[in-house]
N, C-alpha and C positions, 0 to 999 in steps of 0.2 A: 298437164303436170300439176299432182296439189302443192298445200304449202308447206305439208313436211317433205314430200321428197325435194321438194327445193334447195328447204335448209339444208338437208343432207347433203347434196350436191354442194353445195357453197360451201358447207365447212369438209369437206373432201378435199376439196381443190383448194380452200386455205391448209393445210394439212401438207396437200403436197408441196405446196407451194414452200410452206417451212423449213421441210427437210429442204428442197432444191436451194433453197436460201442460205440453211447451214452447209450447207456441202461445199457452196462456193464463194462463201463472204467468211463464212470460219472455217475452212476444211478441219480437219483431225487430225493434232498433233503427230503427226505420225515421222520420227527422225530418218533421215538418209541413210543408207549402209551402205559400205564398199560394194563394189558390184566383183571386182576380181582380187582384189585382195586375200588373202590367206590368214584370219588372224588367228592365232596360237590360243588355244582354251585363256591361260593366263598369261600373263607378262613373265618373261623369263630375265632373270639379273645374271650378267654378266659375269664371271669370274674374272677376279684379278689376272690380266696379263702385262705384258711389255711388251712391246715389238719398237719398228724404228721406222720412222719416215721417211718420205721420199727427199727431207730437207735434212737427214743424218740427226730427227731428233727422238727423244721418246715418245713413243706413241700408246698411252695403256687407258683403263676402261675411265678416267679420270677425263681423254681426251675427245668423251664421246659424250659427256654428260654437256648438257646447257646447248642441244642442238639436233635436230629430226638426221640422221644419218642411213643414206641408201647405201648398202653396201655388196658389194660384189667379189668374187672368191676370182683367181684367175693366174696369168702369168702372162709374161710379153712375148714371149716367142711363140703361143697360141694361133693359130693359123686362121682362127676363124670366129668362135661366140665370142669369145675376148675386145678384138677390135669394136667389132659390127654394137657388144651389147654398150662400149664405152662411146662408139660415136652417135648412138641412141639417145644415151642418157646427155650425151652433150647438145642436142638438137632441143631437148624438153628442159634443159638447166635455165635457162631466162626464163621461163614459165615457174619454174618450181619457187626461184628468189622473187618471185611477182605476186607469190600467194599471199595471203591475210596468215602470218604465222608469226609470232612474238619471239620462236625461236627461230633461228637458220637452219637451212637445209644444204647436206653437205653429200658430195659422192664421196666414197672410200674405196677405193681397188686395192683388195689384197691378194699377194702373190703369193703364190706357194712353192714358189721354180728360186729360193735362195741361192741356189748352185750359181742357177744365170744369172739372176736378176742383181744386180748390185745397185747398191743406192743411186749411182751415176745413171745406170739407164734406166731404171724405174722413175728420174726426176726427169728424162728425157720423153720418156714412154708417156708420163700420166700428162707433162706440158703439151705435149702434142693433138693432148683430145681440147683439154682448159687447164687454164694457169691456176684454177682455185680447186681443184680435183686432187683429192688428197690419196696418195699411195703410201702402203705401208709392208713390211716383210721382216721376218725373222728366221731363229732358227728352226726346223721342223718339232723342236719338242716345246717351243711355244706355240708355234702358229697352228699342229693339228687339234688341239686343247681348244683353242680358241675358234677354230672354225668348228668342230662340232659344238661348240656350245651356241655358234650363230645357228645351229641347224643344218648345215651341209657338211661337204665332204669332200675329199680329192685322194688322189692314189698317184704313184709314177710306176706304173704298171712294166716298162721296159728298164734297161740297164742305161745307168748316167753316162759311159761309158761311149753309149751314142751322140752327140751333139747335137742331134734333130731328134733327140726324146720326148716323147708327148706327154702330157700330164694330163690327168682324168679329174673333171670339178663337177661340182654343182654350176649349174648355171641361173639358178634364183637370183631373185635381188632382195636381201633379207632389208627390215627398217627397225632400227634400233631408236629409240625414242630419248627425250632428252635426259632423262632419269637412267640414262644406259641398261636399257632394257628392251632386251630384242622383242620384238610384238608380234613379228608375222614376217611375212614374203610376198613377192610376185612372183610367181610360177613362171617357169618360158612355159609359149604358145609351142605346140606341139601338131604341123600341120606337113602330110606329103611331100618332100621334094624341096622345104624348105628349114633352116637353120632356127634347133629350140633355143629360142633367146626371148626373155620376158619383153613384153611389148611397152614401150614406153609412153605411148598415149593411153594404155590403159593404167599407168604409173599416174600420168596426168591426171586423169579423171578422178582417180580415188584419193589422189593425197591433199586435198583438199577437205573431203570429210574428215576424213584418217584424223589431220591437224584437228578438225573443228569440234572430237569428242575428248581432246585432251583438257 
């Protein structure tokens, strides 16, 4: 071997040597994304509403600002996404107030079954999952305004008339941000032979970046 193809050689493998160097003593700023997150082209602002808590107090777009809010569309006499996606979200709730977030992070169940649901058992219904799990309801010509503007939707497709009436919802879990401004959702996992309800460790996962590009 002569002495140029030597140096060649040597400054080859310095060369690669470099890059290998920057790749893994400075990787490339390259930021985190949600992996199942659903964010919304832009931030959407909230319209003015009212509704009433599970504590018989006001509850309007004033009482969402200064805090990250999971929130979920639903009713208590639901048989089924309702429980399962509230006992979910109460299994990942010490993880969520554990995160690095300046502001709190809060559940929100809202009902759309006003017929049933009265303040009494909605403050029974939401204690049952945690005591810091905020429920809210009003009348239908506040609450459908307000949940389509979260992005979902519900219908009471049968007559009131029946007492075991079922109501038809979204089963998202939309995230309103602290500037009350809904950002996006978690989709329910959608799998054969089992219940579409958004999965909560994949809640876990992303709300941590979610927080860390506000």
């Amino acid at each position: 071997m002569n002495q140029r193809t030597t140096v060649g050689l040597v400054a080859f493998l310095a060369l690669c040597a470099g890059i290998v160097g920057a790749l893994y003593i400075a990787p490339p700023n390259v930021e985190s994304q949600p992996e199942y997150f659903q964010t919304y082209p832009e931030p959407r602002a909230l319209s003015p509403f009212s509704l009433t808590s599970h504590e018989g107090e006001v509850f309007d777009d004033s009482s969402l600002e200064g805090q990250w809010s999971l929130v979920f569309v639903g009713y208590t006499f639901c048989p089924d996404i309702c429980p399962t996606t509230m006992a979910e979200l109460n299994g990942i709730y010490p993880e969520l107030k554990a995160l690095n977030s300046v502001e709190p992070i809060r559940i929100v169940f809202v009902s759309v079954d006003p017929n049933r649901d009265s303040i009494e058992r909605l403050s029974e219904y939401v204690s049952y999952f945690n005591e810091e799990f905020i429920a809210v309801t009003g009348e239908h010509k506040a609450l459908f305004p307000f949940v389509r503007n979260l992005g979902m939707m519900y219908a009471i497709a049968e007559s009131t008339d029946n007492p075991n009436y079922l109501v038809d919802h979204s089963a998202s879990v939309v995230l309103v941000d602290p500037e009350a401004r809904v950002i996006g959702r978690f989709k329910p996992k959608r799998e054969p032979g089992k219940l579409s309800i958004s999965d909560s460790q994949q809640i876990l996962a992303d709300m941590p970046i979610i927080i860390s590009k506000q």
